[in-house]
MMTF fields as JSON, N, C-alpha, C and O atoms, coordinates in Angstrom:
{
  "mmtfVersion": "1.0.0",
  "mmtfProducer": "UNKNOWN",
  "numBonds": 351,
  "numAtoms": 352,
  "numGroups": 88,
  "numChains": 1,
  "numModels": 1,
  "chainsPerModel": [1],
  "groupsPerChain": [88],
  "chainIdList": ["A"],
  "bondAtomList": [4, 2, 8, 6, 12, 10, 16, 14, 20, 18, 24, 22, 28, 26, 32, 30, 36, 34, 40, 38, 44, 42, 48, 46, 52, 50, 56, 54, 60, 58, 64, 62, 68, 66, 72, 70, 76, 74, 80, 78, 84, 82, 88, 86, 92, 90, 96, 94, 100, 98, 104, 102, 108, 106, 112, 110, 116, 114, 120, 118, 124, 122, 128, 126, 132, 130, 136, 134, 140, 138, 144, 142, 148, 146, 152, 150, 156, 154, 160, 158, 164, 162, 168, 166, 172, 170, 176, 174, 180, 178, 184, 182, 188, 186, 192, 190, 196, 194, 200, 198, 204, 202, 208, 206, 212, 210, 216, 214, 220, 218, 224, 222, 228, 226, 232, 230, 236, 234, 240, 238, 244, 242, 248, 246, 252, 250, 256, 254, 260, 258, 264, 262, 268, 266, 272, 270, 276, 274, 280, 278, 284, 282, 288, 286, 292, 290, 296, 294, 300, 298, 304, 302, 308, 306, 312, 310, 316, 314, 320, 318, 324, 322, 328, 326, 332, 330, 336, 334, 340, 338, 344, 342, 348, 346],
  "bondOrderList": [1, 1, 1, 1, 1, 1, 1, 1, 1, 1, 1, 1, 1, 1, 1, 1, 1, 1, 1, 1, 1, 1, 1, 1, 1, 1, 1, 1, 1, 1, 1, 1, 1, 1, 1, 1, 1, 1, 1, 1, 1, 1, 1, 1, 1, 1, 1, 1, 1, 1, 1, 1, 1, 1, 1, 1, 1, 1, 1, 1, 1, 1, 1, 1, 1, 1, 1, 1, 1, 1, 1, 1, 1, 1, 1, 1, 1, 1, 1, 1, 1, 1, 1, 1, 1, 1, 1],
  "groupList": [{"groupName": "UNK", "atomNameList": ["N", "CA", "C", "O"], "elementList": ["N", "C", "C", "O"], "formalChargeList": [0, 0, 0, 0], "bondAtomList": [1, 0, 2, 1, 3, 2], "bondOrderList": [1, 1, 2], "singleLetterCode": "X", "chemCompType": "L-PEPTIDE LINKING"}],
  "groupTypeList": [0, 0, 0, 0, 0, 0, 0, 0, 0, 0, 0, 0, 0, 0, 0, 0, 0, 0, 0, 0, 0, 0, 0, 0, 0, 0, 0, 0, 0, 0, 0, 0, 0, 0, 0, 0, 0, 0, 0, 0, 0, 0, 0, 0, 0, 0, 0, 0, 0, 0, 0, 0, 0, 0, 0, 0, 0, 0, 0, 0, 0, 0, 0, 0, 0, 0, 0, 0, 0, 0, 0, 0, 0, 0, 0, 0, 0, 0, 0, 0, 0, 0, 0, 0, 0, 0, 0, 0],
  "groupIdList": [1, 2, 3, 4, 5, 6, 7, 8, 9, 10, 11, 12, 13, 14, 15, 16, 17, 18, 19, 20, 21, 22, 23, 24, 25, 26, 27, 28, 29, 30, 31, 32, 33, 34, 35, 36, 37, 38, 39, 40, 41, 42, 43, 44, 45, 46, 47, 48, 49, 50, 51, 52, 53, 54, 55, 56, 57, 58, 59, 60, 61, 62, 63, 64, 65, 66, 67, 68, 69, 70, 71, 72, 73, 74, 75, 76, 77, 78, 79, 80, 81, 82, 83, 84, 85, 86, 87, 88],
  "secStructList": [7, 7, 7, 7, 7, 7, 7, 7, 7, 7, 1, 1, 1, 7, 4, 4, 4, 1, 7, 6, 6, 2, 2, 2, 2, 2, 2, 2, 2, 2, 2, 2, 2, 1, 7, 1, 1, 1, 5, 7, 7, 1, 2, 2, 2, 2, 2, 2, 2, 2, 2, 6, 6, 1, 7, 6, 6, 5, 1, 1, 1, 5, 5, 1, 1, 1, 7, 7, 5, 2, 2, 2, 2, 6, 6, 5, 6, 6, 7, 7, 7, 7, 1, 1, 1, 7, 7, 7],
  "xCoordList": [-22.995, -21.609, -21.483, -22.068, -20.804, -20.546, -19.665, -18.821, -19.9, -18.933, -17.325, -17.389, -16.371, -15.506, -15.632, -15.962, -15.279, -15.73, -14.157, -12.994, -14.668, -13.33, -13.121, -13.914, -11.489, -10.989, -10.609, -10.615, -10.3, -9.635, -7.856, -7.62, -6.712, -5.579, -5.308, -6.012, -4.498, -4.146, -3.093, -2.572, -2.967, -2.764, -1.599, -1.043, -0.886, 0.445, 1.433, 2.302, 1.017, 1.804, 2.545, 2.421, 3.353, 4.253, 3.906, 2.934, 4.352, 3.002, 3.344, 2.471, 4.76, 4.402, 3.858, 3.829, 3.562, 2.064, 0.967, 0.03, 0.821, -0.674, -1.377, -0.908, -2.398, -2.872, -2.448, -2.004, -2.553, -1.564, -2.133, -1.513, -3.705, -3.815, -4.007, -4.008, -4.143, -4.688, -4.138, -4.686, -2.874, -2.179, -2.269, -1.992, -2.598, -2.739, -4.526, -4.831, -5.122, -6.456, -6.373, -6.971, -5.611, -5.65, -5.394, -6.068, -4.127, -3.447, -4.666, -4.58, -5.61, -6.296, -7.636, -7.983, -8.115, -8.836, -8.636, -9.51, -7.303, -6.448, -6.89, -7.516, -6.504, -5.972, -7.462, -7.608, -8.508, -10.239, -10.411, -11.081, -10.154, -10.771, -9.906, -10.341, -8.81, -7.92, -9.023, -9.889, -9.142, -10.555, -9.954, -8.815, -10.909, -10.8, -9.871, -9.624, -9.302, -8.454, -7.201, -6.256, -7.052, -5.544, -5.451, -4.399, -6.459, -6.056, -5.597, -6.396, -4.566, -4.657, -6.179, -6.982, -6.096, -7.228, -7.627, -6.701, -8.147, -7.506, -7.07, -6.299, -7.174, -6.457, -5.021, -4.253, -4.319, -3.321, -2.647, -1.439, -3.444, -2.456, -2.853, -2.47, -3.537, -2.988, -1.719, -0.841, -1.719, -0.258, 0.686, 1.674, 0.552, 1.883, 2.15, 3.332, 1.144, 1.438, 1.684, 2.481, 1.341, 2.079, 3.484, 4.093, 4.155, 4.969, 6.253, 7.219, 5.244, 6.584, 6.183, 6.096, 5.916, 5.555, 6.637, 6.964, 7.287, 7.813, 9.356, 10.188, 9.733, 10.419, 11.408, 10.795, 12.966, 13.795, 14.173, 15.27, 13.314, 13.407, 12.424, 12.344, 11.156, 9.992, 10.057, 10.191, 9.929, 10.124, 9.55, 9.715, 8.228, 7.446, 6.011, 5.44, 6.103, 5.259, 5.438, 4.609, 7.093, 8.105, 9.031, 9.642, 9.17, 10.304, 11.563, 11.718, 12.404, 13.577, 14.471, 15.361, 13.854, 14.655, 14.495, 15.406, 13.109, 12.511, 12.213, 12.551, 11.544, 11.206, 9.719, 9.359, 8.909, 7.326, 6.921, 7.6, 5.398, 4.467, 4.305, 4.016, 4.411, 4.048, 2.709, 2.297, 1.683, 0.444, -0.207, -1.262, 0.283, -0.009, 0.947, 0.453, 1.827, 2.954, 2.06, 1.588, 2.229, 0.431, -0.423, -0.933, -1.123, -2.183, -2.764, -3.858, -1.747, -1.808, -0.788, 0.344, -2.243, -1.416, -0.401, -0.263, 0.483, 1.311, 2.576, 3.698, 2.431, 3.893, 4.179, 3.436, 5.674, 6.464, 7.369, 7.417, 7.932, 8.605, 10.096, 10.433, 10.459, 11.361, 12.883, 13.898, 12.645, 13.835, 15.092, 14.657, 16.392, 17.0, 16.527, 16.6, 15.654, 15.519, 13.856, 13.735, 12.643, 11.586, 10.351, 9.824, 10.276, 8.684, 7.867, 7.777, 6.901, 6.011, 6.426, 5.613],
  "yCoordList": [-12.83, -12.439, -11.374, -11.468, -10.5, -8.897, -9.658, -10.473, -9.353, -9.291, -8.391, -7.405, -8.507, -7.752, -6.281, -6.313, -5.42, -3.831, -3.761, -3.676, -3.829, -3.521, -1.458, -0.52, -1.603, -0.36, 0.219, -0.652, 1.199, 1.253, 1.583, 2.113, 1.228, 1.178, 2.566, 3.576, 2.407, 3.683, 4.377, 3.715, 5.515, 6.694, 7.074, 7.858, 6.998, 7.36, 6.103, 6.147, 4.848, 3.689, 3.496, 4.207, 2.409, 1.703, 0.827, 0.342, 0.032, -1.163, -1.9, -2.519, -1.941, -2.975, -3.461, -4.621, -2.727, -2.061, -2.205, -2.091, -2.516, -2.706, -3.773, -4.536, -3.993, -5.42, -6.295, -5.659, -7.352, -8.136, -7.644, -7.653, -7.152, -7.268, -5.547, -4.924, -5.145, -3.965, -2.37, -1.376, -3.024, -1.526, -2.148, -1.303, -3.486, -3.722, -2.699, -1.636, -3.363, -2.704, -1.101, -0.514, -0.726, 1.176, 1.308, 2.0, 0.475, 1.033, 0.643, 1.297, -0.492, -0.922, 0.429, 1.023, 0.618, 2.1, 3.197, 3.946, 3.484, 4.472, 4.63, 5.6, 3.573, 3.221, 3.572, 4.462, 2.943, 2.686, 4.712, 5.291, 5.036, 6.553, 7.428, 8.462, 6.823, 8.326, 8.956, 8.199, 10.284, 11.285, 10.449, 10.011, 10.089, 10.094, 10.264, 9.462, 11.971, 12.287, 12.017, 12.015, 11.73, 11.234, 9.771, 9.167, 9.287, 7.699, 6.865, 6.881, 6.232, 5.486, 4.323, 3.765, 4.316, 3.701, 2.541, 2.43, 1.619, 0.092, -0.688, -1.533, -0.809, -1.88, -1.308, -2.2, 0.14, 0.57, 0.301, 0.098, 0.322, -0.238, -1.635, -1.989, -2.659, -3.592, -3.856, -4.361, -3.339, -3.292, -3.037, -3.768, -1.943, -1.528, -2.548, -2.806, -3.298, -3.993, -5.375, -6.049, -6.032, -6.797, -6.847, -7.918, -5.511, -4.914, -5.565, -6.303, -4.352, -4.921, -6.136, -5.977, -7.259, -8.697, -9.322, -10.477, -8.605, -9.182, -8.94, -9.784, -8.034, -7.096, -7.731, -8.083, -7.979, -8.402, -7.381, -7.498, -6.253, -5.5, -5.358, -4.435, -6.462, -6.528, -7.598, -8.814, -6.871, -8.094, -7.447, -6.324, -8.754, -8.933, -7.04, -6.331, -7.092, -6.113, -4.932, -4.022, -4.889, -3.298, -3.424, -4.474, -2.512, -1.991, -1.753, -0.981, -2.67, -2.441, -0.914, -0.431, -0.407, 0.211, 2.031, 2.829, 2.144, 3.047, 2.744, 3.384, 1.709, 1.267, 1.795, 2.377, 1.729, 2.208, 0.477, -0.524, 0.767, -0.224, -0.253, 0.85, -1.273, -0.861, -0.963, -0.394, -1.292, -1.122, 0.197, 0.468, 1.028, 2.282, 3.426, 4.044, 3.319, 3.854, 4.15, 5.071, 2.542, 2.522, 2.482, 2.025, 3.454, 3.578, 5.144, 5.567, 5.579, 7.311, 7.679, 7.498, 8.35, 8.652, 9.538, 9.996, 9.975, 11.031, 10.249, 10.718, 8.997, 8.283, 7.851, 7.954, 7.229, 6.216, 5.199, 5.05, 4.677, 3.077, 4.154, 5.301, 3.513, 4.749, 3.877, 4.147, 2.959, 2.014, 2.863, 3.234, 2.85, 3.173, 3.559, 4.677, 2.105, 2.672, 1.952, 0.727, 2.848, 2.581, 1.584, 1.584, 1.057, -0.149, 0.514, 0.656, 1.212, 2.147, 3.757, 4.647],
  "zCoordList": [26.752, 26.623, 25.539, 24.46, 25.828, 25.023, 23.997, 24.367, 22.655, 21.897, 21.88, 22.615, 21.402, 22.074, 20.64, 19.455, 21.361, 20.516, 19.562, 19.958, 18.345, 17.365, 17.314, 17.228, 17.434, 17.625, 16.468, 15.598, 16.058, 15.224, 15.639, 16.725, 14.705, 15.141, 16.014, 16.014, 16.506, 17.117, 15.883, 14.985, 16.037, 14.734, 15.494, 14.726, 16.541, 17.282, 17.739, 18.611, 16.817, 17.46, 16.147, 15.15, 16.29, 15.304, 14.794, 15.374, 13.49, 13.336, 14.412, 15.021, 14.829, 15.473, 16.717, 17.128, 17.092, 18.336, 18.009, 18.798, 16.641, 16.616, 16.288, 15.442, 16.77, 16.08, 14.689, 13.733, 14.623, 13.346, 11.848, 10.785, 12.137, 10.598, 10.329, 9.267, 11.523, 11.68, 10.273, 9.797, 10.178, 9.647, 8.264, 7.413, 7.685, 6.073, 6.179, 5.639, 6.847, 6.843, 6.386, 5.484, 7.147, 7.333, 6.079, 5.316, 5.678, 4.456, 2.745, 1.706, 2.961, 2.37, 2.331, 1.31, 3.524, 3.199, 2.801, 2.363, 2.908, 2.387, 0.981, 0.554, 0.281, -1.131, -1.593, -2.43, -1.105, -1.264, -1.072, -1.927, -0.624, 0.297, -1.103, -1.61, -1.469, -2.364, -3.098, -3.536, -3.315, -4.628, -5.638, -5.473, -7.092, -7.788, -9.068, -9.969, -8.791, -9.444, -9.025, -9.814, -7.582, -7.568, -7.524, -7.311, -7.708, -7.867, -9.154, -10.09, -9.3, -10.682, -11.158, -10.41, -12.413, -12.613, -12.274, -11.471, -12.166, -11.783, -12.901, -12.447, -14.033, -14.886, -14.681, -14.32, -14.825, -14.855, -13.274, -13.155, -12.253, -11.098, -10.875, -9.76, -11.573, -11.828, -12.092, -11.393, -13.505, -14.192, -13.504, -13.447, -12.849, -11.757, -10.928, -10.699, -10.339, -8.954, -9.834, -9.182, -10.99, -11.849, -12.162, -12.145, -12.511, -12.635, -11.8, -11.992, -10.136, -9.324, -8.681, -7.464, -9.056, -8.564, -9.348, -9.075, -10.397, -11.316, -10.669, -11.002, -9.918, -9.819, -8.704, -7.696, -8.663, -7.71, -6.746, -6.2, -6.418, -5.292, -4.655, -3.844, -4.907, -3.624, -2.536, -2.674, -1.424, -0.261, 0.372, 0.85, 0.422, 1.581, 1.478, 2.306, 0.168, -0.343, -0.248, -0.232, -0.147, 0.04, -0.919, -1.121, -1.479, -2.558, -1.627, -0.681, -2.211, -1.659, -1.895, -1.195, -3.141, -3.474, -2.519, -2.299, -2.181, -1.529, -0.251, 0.744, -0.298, 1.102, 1.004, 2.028, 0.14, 0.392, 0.073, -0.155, 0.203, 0.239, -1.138, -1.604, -2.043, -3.658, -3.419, -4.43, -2.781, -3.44, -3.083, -3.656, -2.228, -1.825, -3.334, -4.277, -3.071, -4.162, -5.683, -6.35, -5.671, -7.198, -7.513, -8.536, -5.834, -6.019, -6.563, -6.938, -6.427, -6.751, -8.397, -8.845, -8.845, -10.596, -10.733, -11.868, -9.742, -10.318, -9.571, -9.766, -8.666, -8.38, -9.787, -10.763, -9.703, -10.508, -9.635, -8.414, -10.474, -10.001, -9.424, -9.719, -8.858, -8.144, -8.063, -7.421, -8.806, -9.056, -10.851, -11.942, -10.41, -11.741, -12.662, -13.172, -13.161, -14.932, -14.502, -14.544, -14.099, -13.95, -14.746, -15.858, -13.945, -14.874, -15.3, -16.52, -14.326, -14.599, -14.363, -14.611]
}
C-alpha cells in the first residue's frame, strides 16, 4: 500500500480550503525562511509574543486590533505592536 504523497498547500486558495494544519505550517516556514537581517532575534520575539499573550486584543492568535497573525507580525525587526499606545 502507497503511502499517501504530502502536498504542499495550494498558494491560490483560502485557508479555508486548505488542509487543517496546513496554513499554520506555511506560516511556521515563513517565520523559519525570513534572512537574517529582517528577522527579530529570538529572546526579543519571545518578548513580543509574551507581550501580546498578555494582551486583551489576541484572539485565537490574531490581533484584534490589525487583524495580523502576532507571531508572523514579531517575527520581523522593523514591525511594532500596532495597538494605540504599543507593547513592543
Amino acid at each position: 500500500m502507497k503511502e499517501p504523497v504530502s502536498r504542499p498547500p495550494c498558494k491560490r486558495c483560502l485557508t479555508k480550503e486548505m488542509p487543517p494544519d496546513s496554513f499554520f505550517q506555511t506560516m511556521y516556514q515563513y517565520i523559519a525562511e525570513l534572512p537574517p537581517e529582517v528577522k527579530t532575534p529570538q529572546l526579543q520575539y519571545e518578548e513580543r509574543l509574551a507581550q501580546c499573550k498578555a494582551c486583551d486584543s489576541l484572539l485565537n492568535g490574531m490581533c484584534r486590533v490589525c487583524g495580523c497573525f502576532v507571531e508572523m507580525r514579531a517575527a520581523a525587526q522593523k514591525n511594532h505592536c500596532p495597538a494605540l499606545h504599543p507593547k513592543w
